[in-house]
N, C-alpha and C positions, 0 to 999 in steps of 0.2 A: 273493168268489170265492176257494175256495183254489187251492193246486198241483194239488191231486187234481184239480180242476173242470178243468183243461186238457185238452183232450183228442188222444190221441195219435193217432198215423196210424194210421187206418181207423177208432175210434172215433165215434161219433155226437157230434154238438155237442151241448154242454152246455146248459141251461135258461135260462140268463142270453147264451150266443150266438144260441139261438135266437131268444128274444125281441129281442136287438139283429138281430139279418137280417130278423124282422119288421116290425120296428118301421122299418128303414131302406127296405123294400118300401113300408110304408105311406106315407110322406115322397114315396117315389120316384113313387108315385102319385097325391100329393096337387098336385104338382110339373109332372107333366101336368094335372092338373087345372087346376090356377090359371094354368097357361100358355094353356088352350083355352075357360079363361072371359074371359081377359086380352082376346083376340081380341074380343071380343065389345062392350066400351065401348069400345076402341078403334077399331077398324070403325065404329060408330056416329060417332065424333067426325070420322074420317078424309072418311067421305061427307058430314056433314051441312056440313063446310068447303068442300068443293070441290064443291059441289053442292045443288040445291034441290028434291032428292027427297025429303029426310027435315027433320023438324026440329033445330035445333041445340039440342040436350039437354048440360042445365047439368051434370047427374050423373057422364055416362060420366065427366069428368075425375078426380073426388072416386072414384069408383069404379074407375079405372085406377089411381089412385094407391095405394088400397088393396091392391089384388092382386099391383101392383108388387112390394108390400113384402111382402108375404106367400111372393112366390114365389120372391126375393131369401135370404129367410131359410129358406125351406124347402132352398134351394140349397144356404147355407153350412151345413146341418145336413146335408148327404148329402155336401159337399166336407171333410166332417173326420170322418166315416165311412170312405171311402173315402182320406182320408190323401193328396189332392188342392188342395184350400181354403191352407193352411199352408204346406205342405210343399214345399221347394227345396232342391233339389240344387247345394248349393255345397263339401263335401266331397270327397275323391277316394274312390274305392273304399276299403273300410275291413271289415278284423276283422267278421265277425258282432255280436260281443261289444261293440265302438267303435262299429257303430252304432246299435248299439241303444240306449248309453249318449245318442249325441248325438241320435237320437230325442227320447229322455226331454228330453231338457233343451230342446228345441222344443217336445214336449207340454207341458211344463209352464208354456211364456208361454202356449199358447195356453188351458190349466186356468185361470191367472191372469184371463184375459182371459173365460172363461166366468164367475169368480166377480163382473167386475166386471157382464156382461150380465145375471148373476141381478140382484143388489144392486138398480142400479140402475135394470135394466127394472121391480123393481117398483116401485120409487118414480113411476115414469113410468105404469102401468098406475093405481096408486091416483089419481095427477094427473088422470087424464082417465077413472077411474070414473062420475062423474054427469054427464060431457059428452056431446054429441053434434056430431055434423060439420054444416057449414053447411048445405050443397046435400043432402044426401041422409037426414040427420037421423041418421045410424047414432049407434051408439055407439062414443066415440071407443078404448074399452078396447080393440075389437079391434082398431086399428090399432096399437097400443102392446104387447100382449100377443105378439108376436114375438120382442122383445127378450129375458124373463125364459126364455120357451120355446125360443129357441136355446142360452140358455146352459146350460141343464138339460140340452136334450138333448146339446152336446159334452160337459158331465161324465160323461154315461153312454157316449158312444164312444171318449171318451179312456180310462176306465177302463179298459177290455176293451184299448185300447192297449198303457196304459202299463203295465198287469198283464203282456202278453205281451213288451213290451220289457223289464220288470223280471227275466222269467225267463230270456231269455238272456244279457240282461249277466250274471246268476250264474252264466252254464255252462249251463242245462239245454238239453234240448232244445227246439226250437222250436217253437211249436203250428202245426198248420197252418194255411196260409193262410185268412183268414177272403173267406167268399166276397163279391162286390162284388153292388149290387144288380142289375145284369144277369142275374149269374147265380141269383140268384132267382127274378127274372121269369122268367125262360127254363127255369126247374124243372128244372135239375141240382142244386138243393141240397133237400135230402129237411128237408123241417119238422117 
């Protein structure tokens, strides 16, 4: 992304924001999702304990566990979009230009920290390539493939970050606010 790609007030988002607001809609959706399926082994486990109407099914566990983590991670990928996940307010009011600087220097543990989620999530992804899980017999990669795929994704939301923190510490103007995914869903932001 250059300078030119920023785009200035009243201009249309650029191609690489758009695709980041989409792509954070889609997260935000997958997010309900795994929340409303989460319901679903769990309820199963909740009745089948305290009650002798259903059977007690060994799965729901291995399969709440699963979604857990799924929905965990899909979380921290829309909590570092939104600049929520990370980010604390321990600063006084500060310069435009200061805080963008110490922006930067907080996105940048938290960069650190996606390169180690890639790295290492794959190694964890390749470990458990030709396993599978006890109870339920899945494959155990997708419980592992969270890891590499959070860290991907904060590179791609930090970028668009630290791109737009980079161009005010230099002075420029500031791009506008990039919208959160509420305002997506709620379609005030033209795709």
């Amino acid at each position: 992304m250059t300078p030119s790609d920023s785009p200035a007030a009243g201009e249309a988002p650029s191609l690489w924001r758009r695709f980041t607001a989409a792509y954070a809609s889609l997260l935000s959706h997958l997010v309900v999702a795994s929340v409303a399926i989460l319901i679903i082994p769990v309820s199963l486990q909740i009745f089948s304990r305290h009650t002798a109407l259903i059977p007690s099914y060994i799965w729901t566990e291995e399969m709440a566990r699963f979604l857990f983590i799924w929905t965990i991670s899909i979380g921290a990928m829309i909590g570092v979009r939104e600049s929520t996940h990370f980010e604390v307010d321990v600063m006084p009011e500060l310069p435009p230009r200061a805080e963008a600087v110490a922006r930067l220097v907080g996105r940048f543990g938290t960069l650190l920290l996606a390169c180690v989620f890639i790295f290492a999530g794959i190694k964890f992804v390749e470990f458990a390539w030709w396993r599978t899980s006890e109870l339920a017999d899945l494959p155990l990669w997708l419980i592992h493939l969270p890891w590499p795929l959070m860290g991907v994704t904060w590179i791609v939301f930090l970028g668009e970050q630290m791109w737009d923190d980079l161009l005010i510490a230099a002075g420029r103007k500031a791009p506008p606010v990039k919208p959160a995914v509420h305002d997506i869903e709620a379609g005030t932001l033209n795709l």
